[in-house]
N, C-alpha and C positions, 0 to 999 in steps of 0.2 A: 046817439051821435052817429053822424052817416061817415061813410068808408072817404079819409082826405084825398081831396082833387091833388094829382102831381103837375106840375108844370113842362112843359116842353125840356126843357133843359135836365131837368129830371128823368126825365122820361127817356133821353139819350143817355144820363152816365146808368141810369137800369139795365139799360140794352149793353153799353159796356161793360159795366163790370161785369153782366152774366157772363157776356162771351171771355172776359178774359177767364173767370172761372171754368169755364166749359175746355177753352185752354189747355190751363194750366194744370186741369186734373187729367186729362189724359196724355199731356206731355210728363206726368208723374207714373202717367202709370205705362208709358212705354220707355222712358230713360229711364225712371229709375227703380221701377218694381218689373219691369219684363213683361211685361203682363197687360198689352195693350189691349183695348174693348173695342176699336174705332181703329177702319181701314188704315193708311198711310193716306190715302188719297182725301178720304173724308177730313183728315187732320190741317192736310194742305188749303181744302179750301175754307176749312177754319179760317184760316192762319190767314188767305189773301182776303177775306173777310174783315178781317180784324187792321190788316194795313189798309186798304181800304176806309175802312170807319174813319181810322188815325187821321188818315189825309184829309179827309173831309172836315175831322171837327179836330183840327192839331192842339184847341186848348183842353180839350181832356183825357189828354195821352199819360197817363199814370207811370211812374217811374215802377209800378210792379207788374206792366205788361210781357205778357212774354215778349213784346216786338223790344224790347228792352235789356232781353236776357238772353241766354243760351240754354239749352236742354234743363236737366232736371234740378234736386236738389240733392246735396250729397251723403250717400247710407252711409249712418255709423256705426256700421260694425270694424271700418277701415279706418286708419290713421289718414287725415287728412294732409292732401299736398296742395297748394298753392303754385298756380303753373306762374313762371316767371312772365311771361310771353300769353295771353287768352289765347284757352280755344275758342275761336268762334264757329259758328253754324255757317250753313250756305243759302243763299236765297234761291228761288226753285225755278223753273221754268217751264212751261206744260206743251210749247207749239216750238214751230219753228218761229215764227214770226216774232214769241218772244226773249229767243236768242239772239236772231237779227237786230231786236232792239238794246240787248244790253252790250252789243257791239257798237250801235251808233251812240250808246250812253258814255261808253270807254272813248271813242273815239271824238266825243265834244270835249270831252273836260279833259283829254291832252295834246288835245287842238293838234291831229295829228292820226291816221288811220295804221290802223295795229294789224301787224302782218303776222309775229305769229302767236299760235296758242299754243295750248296742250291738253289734247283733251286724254281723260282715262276712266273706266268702268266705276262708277260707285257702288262700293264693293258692300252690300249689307252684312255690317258688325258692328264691332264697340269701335269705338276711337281711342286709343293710347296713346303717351307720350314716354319715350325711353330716354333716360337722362345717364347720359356715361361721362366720364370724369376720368381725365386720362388713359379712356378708352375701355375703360369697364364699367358695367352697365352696375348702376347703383340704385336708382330706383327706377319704379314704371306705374304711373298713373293712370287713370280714367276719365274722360273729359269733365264730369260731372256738370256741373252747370256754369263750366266755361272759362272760371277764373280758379274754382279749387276743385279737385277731385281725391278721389281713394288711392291709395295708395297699395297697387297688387301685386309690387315686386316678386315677394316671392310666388306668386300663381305665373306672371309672365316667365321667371327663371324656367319654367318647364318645357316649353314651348321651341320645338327644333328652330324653327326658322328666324329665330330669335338672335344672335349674338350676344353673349355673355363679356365677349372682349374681342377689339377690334386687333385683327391679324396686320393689316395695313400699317404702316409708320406714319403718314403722313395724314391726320385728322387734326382738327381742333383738342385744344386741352379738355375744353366744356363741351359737352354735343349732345343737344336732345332731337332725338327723330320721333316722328310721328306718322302715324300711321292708323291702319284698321284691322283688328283682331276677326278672325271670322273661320267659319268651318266648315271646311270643303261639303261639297252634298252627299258626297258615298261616305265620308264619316261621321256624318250625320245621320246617314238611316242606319249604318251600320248603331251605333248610339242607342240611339230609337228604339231598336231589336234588343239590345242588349238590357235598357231600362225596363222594355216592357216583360222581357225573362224572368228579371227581379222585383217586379210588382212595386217598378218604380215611379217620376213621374214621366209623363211623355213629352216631347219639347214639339210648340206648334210648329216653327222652322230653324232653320239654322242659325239665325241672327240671337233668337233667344238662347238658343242653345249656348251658344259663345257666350253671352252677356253673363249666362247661368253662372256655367264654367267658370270666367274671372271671378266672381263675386265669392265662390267658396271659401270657407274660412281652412279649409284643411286641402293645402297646394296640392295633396297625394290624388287627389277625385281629380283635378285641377291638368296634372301628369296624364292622365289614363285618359284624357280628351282629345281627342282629335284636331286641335287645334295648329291656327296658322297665323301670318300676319304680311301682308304687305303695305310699304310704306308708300308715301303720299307727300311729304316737308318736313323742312326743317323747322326749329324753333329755338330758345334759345342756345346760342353760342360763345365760343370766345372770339378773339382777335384771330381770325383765318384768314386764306384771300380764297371765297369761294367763289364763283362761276356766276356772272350777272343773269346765268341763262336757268330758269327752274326746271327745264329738261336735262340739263348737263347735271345739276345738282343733285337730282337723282339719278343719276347714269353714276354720279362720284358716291353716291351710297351706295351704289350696287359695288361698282367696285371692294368697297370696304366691307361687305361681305352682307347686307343687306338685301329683304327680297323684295324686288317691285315687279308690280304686274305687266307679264309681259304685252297686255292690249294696249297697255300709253305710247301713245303716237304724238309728235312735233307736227302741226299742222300751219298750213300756209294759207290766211287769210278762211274768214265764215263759212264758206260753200264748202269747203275742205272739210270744215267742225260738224253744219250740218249731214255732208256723208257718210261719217264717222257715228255719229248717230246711229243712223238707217239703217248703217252694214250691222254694228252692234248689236241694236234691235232682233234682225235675223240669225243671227246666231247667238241669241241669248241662252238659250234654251242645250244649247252645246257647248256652255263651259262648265268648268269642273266646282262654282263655285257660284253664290246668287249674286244678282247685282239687280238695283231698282230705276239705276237709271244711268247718265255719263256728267262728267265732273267738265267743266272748260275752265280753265287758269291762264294769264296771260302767261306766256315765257318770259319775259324779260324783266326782272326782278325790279329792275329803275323804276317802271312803267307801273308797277305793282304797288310801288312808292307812292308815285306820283297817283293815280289814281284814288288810295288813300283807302279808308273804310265807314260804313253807314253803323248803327246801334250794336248791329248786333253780327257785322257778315264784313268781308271785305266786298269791295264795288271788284275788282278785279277776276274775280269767280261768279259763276254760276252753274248748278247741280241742275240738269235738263231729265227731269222725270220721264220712266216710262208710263206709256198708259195701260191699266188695267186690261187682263183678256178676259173674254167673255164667251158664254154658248149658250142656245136655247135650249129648252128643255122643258117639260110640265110643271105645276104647280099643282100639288097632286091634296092637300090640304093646310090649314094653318092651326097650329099650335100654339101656348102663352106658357112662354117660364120664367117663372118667376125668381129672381135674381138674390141674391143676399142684401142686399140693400133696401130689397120689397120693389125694384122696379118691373113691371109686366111689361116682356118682351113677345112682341110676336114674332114666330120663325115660319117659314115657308117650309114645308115635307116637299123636295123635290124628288123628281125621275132619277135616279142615278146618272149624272151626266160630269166629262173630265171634261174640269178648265184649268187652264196654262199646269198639265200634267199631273193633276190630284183631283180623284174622285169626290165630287159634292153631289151631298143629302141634303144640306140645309141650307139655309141662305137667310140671315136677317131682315125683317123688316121693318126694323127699326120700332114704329109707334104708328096709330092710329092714323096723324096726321099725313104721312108715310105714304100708308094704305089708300088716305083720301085723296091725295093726291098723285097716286100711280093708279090708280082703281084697280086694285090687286085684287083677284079674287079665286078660290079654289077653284081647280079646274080648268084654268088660262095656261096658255103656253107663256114664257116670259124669257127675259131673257137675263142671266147671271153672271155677275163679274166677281173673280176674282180678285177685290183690289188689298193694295199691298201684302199679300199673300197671307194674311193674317185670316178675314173674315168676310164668304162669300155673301155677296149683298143683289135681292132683285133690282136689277137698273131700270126693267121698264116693261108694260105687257103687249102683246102683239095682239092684237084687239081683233085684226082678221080671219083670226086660229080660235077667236074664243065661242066655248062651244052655248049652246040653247041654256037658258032656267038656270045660270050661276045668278048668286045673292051677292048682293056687299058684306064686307066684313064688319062688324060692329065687338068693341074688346069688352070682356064682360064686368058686372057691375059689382061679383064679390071674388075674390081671390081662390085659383081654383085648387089651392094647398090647406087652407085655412079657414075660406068661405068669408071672413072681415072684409066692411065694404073696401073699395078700388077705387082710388081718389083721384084728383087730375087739376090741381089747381090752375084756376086761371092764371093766363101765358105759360103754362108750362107746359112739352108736348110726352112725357112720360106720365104713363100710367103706375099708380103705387098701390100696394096693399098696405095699409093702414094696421094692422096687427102684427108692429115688429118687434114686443115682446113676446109675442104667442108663434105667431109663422115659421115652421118647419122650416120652410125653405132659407128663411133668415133666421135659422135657431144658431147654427156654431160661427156664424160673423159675429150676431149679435153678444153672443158670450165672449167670444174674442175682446169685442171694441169695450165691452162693460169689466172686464177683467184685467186689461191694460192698466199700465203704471199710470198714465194722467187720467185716470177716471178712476176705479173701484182699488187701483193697486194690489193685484193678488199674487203676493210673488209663489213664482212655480209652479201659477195654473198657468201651462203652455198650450199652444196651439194643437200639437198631438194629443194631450191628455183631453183639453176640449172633445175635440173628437171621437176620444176614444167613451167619452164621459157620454156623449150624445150616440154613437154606433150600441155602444151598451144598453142604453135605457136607461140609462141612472139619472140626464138630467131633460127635462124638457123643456124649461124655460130657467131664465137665471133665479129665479127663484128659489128653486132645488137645488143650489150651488149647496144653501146655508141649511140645510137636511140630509147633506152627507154623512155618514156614519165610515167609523174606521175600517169595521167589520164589512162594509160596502167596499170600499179601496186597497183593501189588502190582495196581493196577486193579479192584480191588473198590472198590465201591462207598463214599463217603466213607473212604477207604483211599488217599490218596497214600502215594509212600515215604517221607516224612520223618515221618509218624504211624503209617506199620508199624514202623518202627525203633522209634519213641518209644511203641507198644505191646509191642514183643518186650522194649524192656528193661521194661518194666514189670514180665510177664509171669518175667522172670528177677527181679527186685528180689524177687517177691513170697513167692520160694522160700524166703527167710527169716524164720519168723512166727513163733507161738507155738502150744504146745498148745491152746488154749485156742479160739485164733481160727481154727487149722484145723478143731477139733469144730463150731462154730458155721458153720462155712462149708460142712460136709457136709451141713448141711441136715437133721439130724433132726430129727423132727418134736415141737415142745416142748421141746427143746433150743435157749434163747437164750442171748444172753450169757452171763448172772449163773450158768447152770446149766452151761455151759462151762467157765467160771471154775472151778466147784466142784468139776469131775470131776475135771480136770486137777491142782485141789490136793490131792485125796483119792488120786487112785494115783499120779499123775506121770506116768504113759507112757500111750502109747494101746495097746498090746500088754495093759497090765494091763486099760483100759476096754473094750476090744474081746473079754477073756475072763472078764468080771466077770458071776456072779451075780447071781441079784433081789434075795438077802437082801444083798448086798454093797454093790449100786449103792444101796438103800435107806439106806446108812447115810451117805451123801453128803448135806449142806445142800442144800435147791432139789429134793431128787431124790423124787417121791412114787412110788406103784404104777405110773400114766402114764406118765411119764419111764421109768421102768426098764424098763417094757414095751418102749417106745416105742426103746430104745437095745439092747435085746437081738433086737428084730425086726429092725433095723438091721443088725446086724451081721452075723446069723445068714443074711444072703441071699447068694449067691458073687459074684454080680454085681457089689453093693458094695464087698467086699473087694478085687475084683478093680482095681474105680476104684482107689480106694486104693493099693494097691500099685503100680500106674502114676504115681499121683499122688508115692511115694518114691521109687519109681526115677526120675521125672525130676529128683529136688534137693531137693524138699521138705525142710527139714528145721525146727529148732528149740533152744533154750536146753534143756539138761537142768533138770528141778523138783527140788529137796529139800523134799520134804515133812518139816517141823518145825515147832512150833509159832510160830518169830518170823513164819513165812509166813502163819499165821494169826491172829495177835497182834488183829485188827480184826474178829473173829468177829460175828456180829451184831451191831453199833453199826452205826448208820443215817448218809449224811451227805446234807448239799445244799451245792451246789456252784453262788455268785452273784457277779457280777461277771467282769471281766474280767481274765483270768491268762496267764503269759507260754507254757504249754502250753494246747494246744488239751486242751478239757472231757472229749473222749472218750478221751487219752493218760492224763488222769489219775483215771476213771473206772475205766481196765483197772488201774491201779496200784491203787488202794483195791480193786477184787473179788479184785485176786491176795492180800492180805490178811486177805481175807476179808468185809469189810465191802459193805453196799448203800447205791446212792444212790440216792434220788429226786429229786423234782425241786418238794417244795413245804415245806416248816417246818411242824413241827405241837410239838406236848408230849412225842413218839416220835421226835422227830430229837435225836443223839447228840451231834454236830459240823457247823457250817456253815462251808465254805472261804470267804474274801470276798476277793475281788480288786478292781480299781480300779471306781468307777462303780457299786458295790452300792447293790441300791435297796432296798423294803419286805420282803424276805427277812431282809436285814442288821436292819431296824427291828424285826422279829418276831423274830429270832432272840434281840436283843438282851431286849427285852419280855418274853420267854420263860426268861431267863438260863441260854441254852445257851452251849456254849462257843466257841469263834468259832477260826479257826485261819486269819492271814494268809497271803498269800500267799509271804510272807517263812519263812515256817515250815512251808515242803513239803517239802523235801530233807530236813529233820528229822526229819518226821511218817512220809516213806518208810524215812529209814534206821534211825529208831530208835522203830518207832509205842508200844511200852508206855509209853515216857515220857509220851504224852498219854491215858493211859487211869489214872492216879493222881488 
């Protein structure tokens, strides 16, 4: 059977849904794990990338684009709050020319030209929201992804510049101010010095460092931070009479004992906003705090009104990016490291050379494609950007500096950790090592992601112990999980005997799982859950998936070109297999599948799943995917069925508004044993 012909129109929501993927996993990994891979700058032209596409083809705009949402998703270590009021994002602007144009934009739709603004530094940190209640500050949230966030009152209670309770008489009953948490730069190296003293971790800048900070579970780490805050708006309120002007309204929070940046200026008409920029710009580099770029707000709150708001941002703002600094410097060789994930990164060995104030060695270059298209090559002078201070990247090479007899770069064909070949499927511009049971470099993620509660479930093998299990020699591959001995474990490191015991049996409980969650816990790459799920009910054995065809695994729901690539590279390495086999001979085993249609009875019907029910949400998650069926996690006119258990809130209200069908709690044993009865 030959590989199927896609259609044009296929071929466009491909290209979409990649990029929203591509998105939406690194706006996870810089909102809500810290821990960004990809510039600021790089992210941005994602992102006008992706509006762009929108515009051109507006009927495949997905209701789970980021152009759709706000920042991340919310970590639950934190009690979740629900902002009265969304936080929303800002839309960006990179020139002057495209600030001039979101002033003629403002200025058509109220038929009327806007005199003033207000522009202020955007100040790089978290965004919070302070909610006080007769003037005492009661709780203080995290934007999270814009409608709910975390809840870090107690980590904000520590923070001087904070108020605990307003001195003033004259405020609102209800008052939530908003702002941006962030840390000054001399407390930040000071920080830095003091982590690195205690062989702790180091924080790339300041922004993470703050983001760090709020997120601790124990406010005391939280206290001993150097942290600050200045505010930015208001949000919601009671019955006040506050200032139609959003300059005065922060001038009436400074009053109430509030800290706002002293760079916001009241500006009179574009050419004012644009100067304000410029000067900014030049003296960025002399404040006592980072900033990435300047904020523009109309002042007149009416206007603000009128004006109105687009998905995801109000039309009345725009955040005018700085652009990345740069210097030249040699290119002195190229190296390949390989990633946890099995991706082969190449990095550029630079000259020691300082850009915007920090010594760089290394510089990203991304991927092959990269390289072919900069003609990057050892030996070249080049030139280095700093962008968004995270991750220094070659922007381009000076070709008139480059000296006699450099070669092209060409990335190599077996992994230089592991030697397993180095794969590249077509349309994808990342290079992978295909041994991510066996590869060092991917040995303690891979233990990690296969030890997790939705995959092998091992309660109390932690991330530390990981670690410490692989720093040791005790495991090489997960395979040696289930070859631990007690007499191994005892005196290691947070390892008493009464928690190796209560890790061995773990380790023994976990031997009984499912097909499904074993696939998912092997770790291929683009193989989660839902597509776990799918393999599993399309052959039933892993002997069948392990010798499955492209055209075969292609005919699996969930499973594109990607996927099949991605699980026939998989299997085809001996390495792998080899784990494996170790992994059956120690016990592994599982419930045999009957593939028939009652197991798929829920074939494409969509569900959400609100309120509180007598099974935990991801027991009954696996039950609905081994069905066949998806869930998400938000009600639209495209959900099928909403489960509601006790305490459902504006889900249940939508769902009902929408007149979908609703399936209590009392009617799950039904729905599992006999699902076609709810499909009439």
């Amino acid at each position: 059977m030959s590989k199927p012909k896609f259609s044009a129109d296929a071929h466009l929501q491909k290209v979409y849904s990649t990029l929203i993927d591509e998105i939406n996993y690194h706006g996870n990994r810089y909102y809500v794990l810290d821990d960004p891979e990809i510039p600021d700058t790089e992210y941005d032209s994602l992102f006008k990338t992706l509006l762009a596409f929108e515009l051109q083809y507006p009927d495949l705009v997905s209701s789970n684009s980021p152009t759709q949402r706000v920042g991340g998703d919310v970590l639950t270590a934190f009690k979740q709050v629900r902002h009265v009021i969304p936080m929303l994002s800002l839309n960006n602007a990179f020139s002057d020319d495209e600030v001039i144009d979101f002033a003629k934009r403002i200025n058509e739709r109220l038929s009327s030209e806007v005199q003033h603004y207000v522009a202020e530094p955007k100040v790089d940190g978290l965004a919070i929201s302070l909610r006080y209640e007769k003037g005492v500050l009661i709780q203080a949230a995290t934007r999270g992804d814009g409608t709910t966030g975390e809840d870090v009152t107690n980590n904000i209670k520590t923070i001087h510049s904070i108020p605990l309770k307003i001195v003033d008489k004259s405020y609102p009953s209800i008052l939530e101010v908003r702002g941006e948490v962030f840390m000054p730069i001399k407390g930040f190296s000071a920080l830095n010095i003091a982590q690195k003293k205690n062989n702790e971790k180091i924080f790339a800048n300041p922004r993470n460092a703050a983001a760090g900070s709020i997120r601790q579970l124990d406010s005391k780490i939280t206290a001993a931070r150097p942290l600050s805050m200045y505010c930015y708006s208001l949000g919601d309120t009671s019955e006040f009479e506050l200032p139609d002007s959003h300059y005065e309204r922060l001038m009436l929070l400074k009053s109430w004992g509030f800290s706002i940046c002293k760079e916001i200026e009241k500006l009179t008409g574009i050419e004012e906003c644009l100067n304000y920029y410029h000067g900014l710009e030049k003296k960025r580099d002399k404040l006592s705090y980072e900033i990435d770029g300047v904020v523009y707000k109309l002042d007149s709150i009416m206007q603000q009104e009128q004006a109105g708001y687009i998905a995801r941002a109000p039309r009345w703002a725009i955040a005018r990016k700085f652009p990345a600094a740069e210097a030249l410097t040699i290119l002195e060789g190229i190296d390949i490291q390989v990633g946890r994930t099995g991706a082969l990164t190449p990095v550029a060995r630079l000259k020691p050379v300082t850009v915007a104030g920090v010594t760089v060695t290394n510089a990203t270059l991304h991927n092959q494609d990269e390289i072919d298209r900069k003609d990057v090559r050892a030996g070249d002078s080049v030139i280095v950007r700093r962008a968004g201070d995270v991750i220094p990247e070659v922007v381009r090479v000076v070709l008139a500096k480059r000296p006699k007899n450099t070669t092209p770069f060409s990335m190599p064909e077996n992994c230089p950790v592991c030697k397993s070949d180095v794969v590249r499927l077509e349309g994808e511009s990342v290079s992978r090592c295909s041994g991510g049971l066996y590869c060092e470099a991917q040995r303690k993620e891979g233990i990690k992601h296969f030890a997790m509660r939705r995959a092998m479930d091992i309660d109390g093998l932690g991330d530390k112990i990981i670690d410490q299990f692989v720093d040791e020699g005790l495991v090489q591959d997960v395979g040696d999980l289930y070859s631990l001995k007690l007499d191994m474990l005892k005196g290691l490191e947070r390892l008493a005997e009464k928690s190796a015991q209560n890790l061995l049996h773990a380790l023994e409980n976990s031997k009984t799982t499912t097909l499904a969650r074993f696939l998912f816990a092997l770790g291929i790459r683009e193989v989660g859950e839902v597509t776990a799920q799918s393999l599993a009910n399309y052959f039933g054995g892993l002997d069948q998936i392990k010798n499955a065809t492209y055209e075969e695994l292609l005919l699996v729901d969930d499973v594109g070109p990607v996927v099949a690539n991605n699980v026939i590279a998989f299997f085809k390495q001996d390495h792998n297999k080899e784990v494996i086999d170790k992994l059956l001979a120690a016990g592994i085993t599982w419930p045999d599948i009957v593939v028939n249609n009652k197991k798929l009875a829920l074939s494409g019907k969509i569900f959400v799943i609100t309120g509180t029910l007598n099974e935990s949400r991801d027991i009954i998650k696996n039950k609905l995917r081994s069905l066949g069926a998806k869930v998400t996690g938000s009600v639209s006119k495209k959900t099928d069925f909403v489960i509601a258990g006790a305490e459902a809130g504006s889900k249940l209200q939508k769902a009902k508004k929408l007149g979908l069908r609703i399936i209590l709690a009392a009617e799950l044993n039904d729905l599992f044993n006999d699902p076609e009865r709810f499909l009439d």
